[in-house]
C-alpha positions as CSV (number, residue, x, y, z in Angstrom):
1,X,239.1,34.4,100.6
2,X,236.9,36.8,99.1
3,X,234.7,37.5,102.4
4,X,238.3,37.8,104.1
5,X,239.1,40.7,101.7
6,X,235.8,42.5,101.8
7,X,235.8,42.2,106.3
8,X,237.9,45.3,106.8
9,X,235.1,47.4,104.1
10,X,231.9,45.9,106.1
11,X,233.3,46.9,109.5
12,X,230.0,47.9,111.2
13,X,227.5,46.7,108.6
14,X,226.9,43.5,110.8
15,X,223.9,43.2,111.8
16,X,223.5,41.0,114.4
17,X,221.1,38.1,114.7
18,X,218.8,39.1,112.1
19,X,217.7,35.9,110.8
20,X,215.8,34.7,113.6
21,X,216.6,31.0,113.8
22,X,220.1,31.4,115.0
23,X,222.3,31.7,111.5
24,X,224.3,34.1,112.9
25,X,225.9,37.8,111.8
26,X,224.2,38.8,108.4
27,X,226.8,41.1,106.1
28,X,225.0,43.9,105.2
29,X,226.4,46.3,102.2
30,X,228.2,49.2,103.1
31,X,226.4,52.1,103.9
32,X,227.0,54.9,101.1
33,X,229.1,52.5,98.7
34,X,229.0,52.9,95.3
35,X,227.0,50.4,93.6
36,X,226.3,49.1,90.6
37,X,223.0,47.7,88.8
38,X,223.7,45.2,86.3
39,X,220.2,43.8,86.0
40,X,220.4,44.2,82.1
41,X,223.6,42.2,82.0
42,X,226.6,41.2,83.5
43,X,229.9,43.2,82.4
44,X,233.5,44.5,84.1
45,X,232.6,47.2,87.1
46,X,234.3,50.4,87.1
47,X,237.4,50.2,90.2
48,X,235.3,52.6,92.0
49,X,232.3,49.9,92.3
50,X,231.7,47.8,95.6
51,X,228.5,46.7,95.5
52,X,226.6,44.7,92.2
53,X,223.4,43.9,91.7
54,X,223.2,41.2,89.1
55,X,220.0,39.0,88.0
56,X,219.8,35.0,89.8
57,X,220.6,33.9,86.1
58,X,224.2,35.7,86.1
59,X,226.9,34.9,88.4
60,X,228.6,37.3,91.3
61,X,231.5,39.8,91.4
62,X,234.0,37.6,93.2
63,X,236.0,40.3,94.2
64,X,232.8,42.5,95.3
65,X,230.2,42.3,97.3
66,X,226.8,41.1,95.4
67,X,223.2,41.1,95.5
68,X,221.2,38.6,93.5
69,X,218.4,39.7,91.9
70,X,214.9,37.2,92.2
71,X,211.6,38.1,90.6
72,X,210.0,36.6,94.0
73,X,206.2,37.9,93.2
74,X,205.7,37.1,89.7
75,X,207.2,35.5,86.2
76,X,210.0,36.8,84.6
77,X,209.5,37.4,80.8
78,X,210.1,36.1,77.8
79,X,208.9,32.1,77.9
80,X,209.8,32.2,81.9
81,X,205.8,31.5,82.4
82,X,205.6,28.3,80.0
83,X,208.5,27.3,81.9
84,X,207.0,28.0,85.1
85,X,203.6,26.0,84.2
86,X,205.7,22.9,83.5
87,X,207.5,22.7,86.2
88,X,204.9,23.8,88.8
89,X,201.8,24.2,87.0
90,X,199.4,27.5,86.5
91,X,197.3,27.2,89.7
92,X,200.0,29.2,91.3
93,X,199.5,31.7,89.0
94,X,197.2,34.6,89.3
95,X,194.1,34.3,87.1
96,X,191.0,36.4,86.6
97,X,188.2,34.9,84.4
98,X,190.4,31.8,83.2
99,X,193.3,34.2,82.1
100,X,196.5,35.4,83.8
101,X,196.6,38.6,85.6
102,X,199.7,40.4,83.8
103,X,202.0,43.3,85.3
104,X,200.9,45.6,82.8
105,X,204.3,47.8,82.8
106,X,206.3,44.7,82.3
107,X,204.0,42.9,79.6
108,X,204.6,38.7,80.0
109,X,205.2,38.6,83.6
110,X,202.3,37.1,85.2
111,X,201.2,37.6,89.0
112,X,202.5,35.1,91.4
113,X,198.3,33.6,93.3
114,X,200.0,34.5,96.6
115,X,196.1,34.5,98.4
116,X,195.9,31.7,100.5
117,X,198.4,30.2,103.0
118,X,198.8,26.6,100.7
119,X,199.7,28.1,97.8
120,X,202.3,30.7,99.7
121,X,203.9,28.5,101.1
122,X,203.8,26.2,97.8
123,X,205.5,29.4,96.3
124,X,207.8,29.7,98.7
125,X,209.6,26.7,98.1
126,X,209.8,27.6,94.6
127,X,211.3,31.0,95.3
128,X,213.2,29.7,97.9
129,X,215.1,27.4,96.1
130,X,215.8,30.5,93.9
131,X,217.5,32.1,96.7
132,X,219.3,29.1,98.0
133,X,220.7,29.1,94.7
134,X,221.9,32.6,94.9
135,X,223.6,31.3,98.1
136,X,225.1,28.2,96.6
137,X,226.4,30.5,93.8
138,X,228.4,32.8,95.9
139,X,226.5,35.9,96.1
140,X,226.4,38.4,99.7
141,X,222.5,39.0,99.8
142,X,219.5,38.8,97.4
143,X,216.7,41.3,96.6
144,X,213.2,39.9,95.9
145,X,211.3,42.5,93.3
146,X,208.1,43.0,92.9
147,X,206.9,43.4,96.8
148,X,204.8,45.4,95.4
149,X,202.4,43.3,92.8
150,X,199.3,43.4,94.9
151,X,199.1,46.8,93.8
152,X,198.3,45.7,90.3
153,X,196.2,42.9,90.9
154,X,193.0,43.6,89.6
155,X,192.0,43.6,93.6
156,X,192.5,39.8,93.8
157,X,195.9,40.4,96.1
158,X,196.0,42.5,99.4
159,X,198.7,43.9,101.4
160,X,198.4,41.4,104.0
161,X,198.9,38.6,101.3
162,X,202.2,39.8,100.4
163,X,203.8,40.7,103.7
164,X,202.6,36.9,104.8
165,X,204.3,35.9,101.3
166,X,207.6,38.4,102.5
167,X,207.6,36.4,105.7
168,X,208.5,32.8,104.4
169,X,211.0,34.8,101.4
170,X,212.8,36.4,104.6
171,X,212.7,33.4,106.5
172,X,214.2,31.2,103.0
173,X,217.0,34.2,102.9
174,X,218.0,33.7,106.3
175,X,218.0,30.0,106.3
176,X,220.4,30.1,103.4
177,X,222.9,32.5,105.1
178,X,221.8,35.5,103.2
179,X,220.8,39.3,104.3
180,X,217.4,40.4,102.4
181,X,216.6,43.6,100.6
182,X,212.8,45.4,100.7
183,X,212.1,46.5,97.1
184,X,210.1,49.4,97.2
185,X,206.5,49.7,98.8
186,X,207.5,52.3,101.3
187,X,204.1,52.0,102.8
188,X,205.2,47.9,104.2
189,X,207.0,48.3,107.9
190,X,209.6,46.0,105.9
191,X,212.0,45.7,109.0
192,X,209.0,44.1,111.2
193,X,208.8,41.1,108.1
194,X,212.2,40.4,109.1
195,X,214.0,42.6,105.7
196,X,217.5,43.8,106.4
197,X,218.1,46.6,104.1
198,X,216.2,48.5,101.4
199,X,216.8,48.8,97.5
200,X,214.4,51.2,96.3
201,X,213.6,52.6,93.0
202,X,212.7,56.3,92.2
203,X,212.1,57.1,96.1
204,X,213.3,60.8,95.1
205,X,211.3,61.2,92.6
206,X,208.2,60.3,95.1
207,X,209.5,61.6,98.0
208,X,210.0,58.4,99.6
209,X,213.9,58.3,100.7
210,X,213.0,59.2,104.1
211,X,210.2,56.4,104.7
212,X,213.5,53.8,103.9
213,X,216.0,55.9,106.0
214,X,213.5,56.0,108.9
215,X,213.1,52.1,108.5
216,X,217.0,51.4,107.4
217,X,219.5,54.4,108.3
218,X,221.9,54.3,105.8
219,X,221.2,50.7,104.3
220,X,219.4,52.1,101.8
221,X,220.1,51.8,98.2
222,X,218.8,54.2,96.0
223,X,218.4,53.8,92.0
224,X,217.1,56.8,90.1
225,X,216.4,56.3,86.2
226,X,217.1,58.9,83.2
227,X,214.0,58.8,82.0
228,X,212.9,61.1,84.9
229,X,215.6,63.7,84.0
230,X,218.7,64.0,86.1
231,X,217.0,66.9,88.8
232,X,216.1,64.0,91.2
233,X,219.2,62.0,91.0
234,X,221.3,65.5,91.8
235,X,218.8,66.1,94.2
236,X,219.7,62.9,96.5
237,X,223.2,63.5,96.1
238,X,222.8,66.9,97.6
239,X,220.8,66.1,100.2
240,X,222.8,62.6,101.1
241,X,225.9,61.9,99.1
242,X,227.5,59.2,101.6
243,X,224.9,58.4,103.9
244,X,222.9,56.3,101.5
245,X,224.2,54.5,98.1
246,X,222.5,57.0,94.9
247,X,223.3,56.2,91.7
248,X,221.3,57.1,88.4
249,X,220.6,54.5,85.5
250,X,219.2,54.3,82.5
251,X,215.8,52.4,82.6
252,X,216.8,49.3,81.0
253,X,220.0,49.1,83.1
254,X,221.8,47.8,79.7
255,X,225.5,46.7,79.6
256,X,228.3,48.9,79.0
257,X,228.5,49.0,75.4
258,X,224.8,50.1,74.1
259,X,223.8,53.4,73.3
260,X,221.4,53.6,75.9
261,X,223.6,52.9,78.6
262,X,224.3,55.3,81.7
263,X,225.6,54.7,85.4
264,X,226.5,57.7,87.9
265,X,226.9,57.9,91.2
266,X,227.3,60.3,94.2
């Protein structure tokens, strides 16, 4: 009922065979729809709001179209990496000199070991089932975070790891029916991995908006943060108001309700 309801809004956001192995038409958001990024907890959209963003733990907007948030490259925090060693144990995670090799702007996530094939593909079925859970649950599409992590790891990771680890994310995504977002790393040619749309972080601040249009058109969304000031965020609305989805946030993306909290949009 609900995909019945959102058909007329997504008219021309198919995108057509994308998955590769014959799942079919792929929804993609609308292009320049206001979204929403509820990664710091779930609450009631404004009746403006299409699009949400909410984390794999949370549940979809029924009556909107919704993107499930996975931490596919790393731990989440908190006791998310005890957890993790349990269930799967810590060879699949990143370790330098016996200890784990931590994202150092998000202190008690630890670096998925994403260097050699076996343990990718280990990985991948744990991630994966993280998608196909998105799936089972109902939401449109998922974004898998932290692309990205090679970046911070010490030099143990490469580029090449994680577009081979991208690969088998992109290829869980489409197996379970959903479209998949690139997050960030503008320099990754995300639509040859098989990515069908783009959710990217501060790409005015760093001049990246284009690198995702030229890859994406308008399937880009765009989340600027208050911590950067607001000249940015007015910025892309200027320049693109409508052809892309913009909207400013405060860094934390708290819940309507704390002090901190901000959401705009253009």
């Amino acid at each position: 009922m609900r995909r019945g309801l959102l058909a007329l809004a997504l008219v021309g956001t198919l995108l057509a065979g994308c998955g590769g192995d014959g799942e079919g038409d792929l929804e993609l958001p609308p292009v320049g729809a206001v979204v929403d990024y509820q990664l710091g907890g779930r609450y009631e959209p404004a009746d403006d709001v299409e699009v949400v963003t909410r984390d794999s733990s949370s549940v979809p907007d029924n009556d909107r179209y919704s993107i499930c948030y996975v931490n596919g490259f790393q731990t989440q925090p908190g006791g998310a990496r005890d957890v993790f060693v349990v269930r799967h144990g810590v060879d699949l995670l990143l370790q330098d000199g016996g200890e784990d090799v931590i994202d150092p702007g998000w202190p008690g996530e630890t670096l998925f070991d994403i260097s050699t094939a076996e343990k990718r593909e280990e990985l991948a079925t744990v991630v994966g089932d993280w998608i196909r859970t998105c799936a089972s649950d109902g939401f449109d599409a998922v974004e898998v975070d932290n692309l990205d992590s090679w970046t911070r790891s010490r030099g143990l990771l490469t580029q090449d790891h994680a577009e081979a680890f991208a690969r088998l994310l992109v290829d869980a995504a489409h197996g379970a029916g959903l479209p998949i977002a690139q997050k960030n790393s503008s320099e990754i040619d995300g639509p040859a991995l098989g990515f069908d749309f783009a959710v990217t972080e501060e790409c005015a601040v760093y001049d990246e908006c284009g690198d995702y249009t030229d890859m994406y058109g308008g399937h880009v969304i765009e989340v600027e943060y208050t911590d950067n000031g607001r000249e940015a965020f007015e910025e892309a609305c200027d320049e693109a108001a409508g052809e892309r989805s913009i909207l400013l946030r405060d860094r934390d993306v708290v819940p309507v309700g704390d002090p901190a909290y901000v959401f705009e949009h253009c």
